[in-house]
C-alpha positions as a Markdown table, in Angstrom:
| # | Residue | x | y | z |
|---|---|---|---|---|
| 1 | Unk | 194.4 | 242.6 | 58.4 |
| 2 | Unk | 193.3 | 239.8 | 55.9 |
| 3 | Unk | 192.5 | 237.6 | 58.5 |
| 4 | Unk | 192.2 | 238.1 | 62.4 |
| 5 | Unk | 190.7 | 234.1 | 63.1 |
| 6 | Unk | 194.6 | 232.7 | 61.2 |
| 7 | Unk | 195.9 | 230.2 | 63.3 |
| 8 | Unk | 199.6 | 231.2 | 63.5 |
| 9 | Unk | 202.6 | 228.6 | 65.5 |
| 10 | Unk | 205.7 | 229.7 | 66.4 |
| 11 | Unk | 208.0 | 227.2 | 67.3 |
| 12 | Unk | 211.5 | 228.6 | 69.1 |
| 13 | Unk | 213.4 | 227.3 | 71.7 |
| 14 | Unk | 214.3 | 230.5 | 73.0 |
| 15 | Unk | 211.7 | 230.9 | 75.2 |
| 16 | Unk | 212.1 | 235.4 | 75.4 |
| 17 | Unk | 211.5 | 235.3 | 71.7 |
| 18 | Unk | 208.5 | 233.3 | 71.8 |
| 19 | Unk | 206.5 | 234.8 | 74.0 |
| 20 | Unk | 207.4 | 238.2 | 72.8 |
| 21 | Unk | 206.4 | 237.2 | 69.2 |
| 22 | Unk | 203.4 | 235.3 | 70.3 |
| 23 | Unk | 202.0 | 238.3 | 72.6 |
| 24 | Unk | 202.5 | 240.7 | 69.4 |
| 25 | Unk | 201.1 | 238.7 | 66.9 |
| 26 | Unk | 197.9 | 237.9 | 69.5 |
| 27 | Unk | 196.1 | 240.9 | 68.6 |
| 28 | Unk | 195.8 | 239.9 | 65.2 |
| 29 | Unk | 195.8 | 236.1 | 65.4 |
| 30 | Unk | 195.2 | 232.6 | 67.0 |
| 31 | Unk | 198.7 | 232.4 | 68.3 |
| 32 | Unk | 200.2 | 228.6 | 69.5 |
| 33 | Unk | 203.6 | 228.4 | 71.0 |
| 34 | Unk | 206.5 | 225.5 | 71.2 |
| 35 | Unk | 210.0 | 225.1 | 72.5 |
| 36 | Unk | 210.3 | 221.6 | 70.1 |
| 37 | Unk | 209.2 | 219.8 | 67.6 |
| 38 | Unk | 207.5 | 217.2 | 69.4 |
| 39 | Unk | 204.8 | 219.6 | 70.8 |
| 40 | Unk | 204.9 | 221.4 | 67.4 |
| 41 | Unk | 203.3 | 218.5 | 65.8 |
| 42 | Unk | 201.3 | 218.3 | 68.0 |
| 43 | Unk | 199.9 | 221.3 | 67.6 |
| 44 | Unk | 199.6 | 220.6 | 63.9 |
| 45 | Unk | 197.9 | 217.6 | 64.5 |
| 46 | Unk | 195.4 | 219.6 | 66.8 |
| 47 | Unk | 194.6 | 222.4 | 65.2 |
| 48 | Unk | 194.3 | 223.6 | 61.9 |
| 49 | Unk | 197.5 | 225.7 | 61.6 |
| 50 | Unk | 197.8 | 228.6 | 59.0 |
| 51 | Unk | 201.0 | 229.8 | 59.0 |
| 52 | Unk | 204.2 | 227.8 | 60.9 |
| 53 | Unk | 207.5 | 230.1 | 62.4 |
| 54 | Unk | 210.1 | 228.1 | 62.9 |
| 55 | Unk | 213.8 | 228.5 | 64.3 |
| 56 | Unk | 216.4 | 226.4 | 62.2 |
| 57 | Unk | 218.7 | 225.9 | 64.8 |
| 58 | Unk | 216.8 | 223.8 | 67.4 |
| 59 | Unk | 217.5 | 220.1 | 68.3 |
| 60 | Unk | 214.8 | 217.6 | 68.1 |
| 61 | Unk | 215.8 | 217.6 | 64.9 |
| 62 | Unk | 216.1 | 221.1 | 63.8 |
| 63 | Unk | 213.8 | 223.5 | 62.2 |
| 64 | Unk | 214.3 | 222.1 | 58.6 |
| 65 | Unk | 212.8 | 218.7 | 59.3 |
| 66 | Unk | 210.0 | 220.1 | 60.9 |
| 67 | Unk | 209.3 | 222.7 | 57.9 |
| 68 | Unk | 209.8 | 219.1 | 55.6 |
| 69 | Unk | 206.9 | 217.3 | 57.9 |
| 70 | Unk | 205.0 | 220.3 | 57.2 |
| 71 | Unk | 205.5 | 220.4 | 53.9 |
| 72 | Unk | 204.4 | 216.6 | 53.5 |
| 73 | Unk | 201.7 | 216.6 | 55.9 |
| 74 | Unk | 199.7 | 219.5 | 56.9 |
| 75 | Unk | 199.0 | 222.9 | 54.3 |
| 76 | Unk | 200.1 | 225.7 | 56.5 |
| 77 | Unk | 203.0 | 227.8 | 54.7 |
| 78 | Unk | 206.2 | 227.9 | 56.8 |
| 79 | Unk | 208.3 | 231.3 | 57.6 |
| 80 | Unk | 211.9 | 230.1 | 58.9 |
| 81 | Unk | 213.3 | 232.8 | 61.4 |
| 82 | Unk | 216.5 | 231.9 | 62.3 |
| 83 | Unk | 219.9 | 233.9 | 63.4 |
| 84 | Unk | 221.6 | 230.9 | 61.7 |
| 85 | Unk | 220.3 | 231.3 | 58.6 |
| 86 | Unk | 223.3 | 232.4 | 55.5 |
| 87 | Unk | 226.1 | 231.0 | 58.2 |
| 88 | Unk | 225.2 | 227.5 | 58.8 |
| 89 | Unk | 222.0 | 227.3 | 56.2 |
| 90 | Unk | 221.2 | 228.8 | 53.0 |
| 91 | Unk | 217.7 | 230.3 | 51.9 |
| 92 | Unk | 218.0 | 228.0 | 49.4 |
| 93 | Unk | 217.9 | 224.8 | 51.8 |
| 94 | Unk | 214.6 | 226.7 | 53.4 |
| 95 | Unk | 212.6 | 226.6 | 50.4 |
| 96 | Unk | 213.9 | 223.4 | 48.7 |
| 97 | Unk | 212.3 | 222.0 | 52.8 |
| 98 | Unk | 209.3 | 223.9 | 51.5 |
| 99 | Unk | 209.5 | 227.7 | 53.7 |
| 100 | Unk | 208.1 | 230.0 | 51.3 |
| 101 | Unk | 210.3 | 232.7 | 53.4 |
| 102 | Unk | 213.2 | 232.6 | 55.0 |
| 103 | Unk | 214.5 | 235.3 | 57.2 |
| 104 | Unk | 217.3 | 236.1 | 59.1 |
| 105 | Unk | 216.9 | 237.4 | 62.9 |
| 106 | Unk | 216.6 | 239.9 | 64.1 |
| 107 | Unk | 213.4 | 241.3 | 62.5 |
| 108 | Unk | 211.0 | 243.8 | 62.8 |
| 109 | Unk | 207.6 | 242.5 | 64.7 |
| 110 | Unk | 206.1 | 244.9 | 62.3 |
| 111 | Unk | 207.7 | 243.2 | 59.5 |
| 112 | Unk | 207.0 | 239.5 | 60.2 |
| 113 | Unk | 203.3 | 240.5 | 60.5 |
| 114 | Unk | 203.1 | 241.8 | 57.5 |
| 115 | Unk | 204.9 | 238.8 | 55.9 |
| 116 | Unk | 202.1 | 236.8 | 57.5 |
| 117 | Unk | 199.6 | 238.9 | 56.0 |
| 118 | Unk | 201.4 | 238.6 | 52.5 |
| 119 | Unk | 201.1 | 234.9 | 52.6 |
| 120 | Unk | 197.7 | 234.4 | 53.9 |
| 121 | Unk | 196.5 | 236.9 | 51.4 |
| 122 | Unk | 198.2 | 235.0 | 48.6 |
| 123 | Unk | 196.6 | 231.5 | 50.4 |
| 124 | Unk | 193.4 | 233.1 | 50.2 |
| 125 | Unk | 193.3 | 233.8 | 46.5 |
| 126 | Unk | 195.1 | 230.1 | 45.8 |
| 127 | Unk | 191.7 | 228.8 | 47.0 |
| 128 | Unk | 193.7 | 227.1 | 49.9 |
């Protein structure tokens, strides 16, 4: 793994998802969880967040204006995981928010960790 200490948050409001996400990616990584944005920034404003999963579809307001405060604010990278994604939102409104991947659910565990690893490799070598 390129980097077992990452601090990894996944933000969902389906609560079965996030916890089965966060207990996988736990043997690799500093894993935070939360069902909003509200305690999503404040994890980013309490710890020093690598890499940020969001859901689009959740209220408070949704996923994109949380991946946009990242974006702004904070330098972790931001995966959007979302079953709403290419029906209600286009990969292209992701990364014009600033996700460097979008990603349609379902997907692999297997997968999304190794999309983690791709980005915090890429990190790593940008010096970030």
């Amino acid at each position: 793994m390129v980097n077992e200490r990452a601090k990894i948050l996944i933000v969902d409001d389906d609560r079965i998802l996030r916890e089965v996400l966060a207990e996988y990616l736990a043997d690799y990584f500093e894993v935070y969880v939360a069902a909003n944005n509200r305690t999503a920034i404040h994890w980013l404003q309490s710890v020093d967040i690598d890499v940020v999963i969001t859901d689009i579809a959740h209220p408070d307001p949704n996923g994109l204006a949380l991946t946009r405060l990242v974006k702004s604010f904070f330098e972790a990278k931001v995966i959007i995981l979302s079953g709403a994604l290419d029906s209600f939102y286009s990969r292209e409104e992701c990364h014009r928010a600033g996700a460097v991947l979008a990603l349609r659910k379902p997907q692999q565990l297997s997968d999304i960790l190794d999309f983690i690893n791709k980005i915090l490799k890429k990190r790593a070598k940008e010096g970030m």
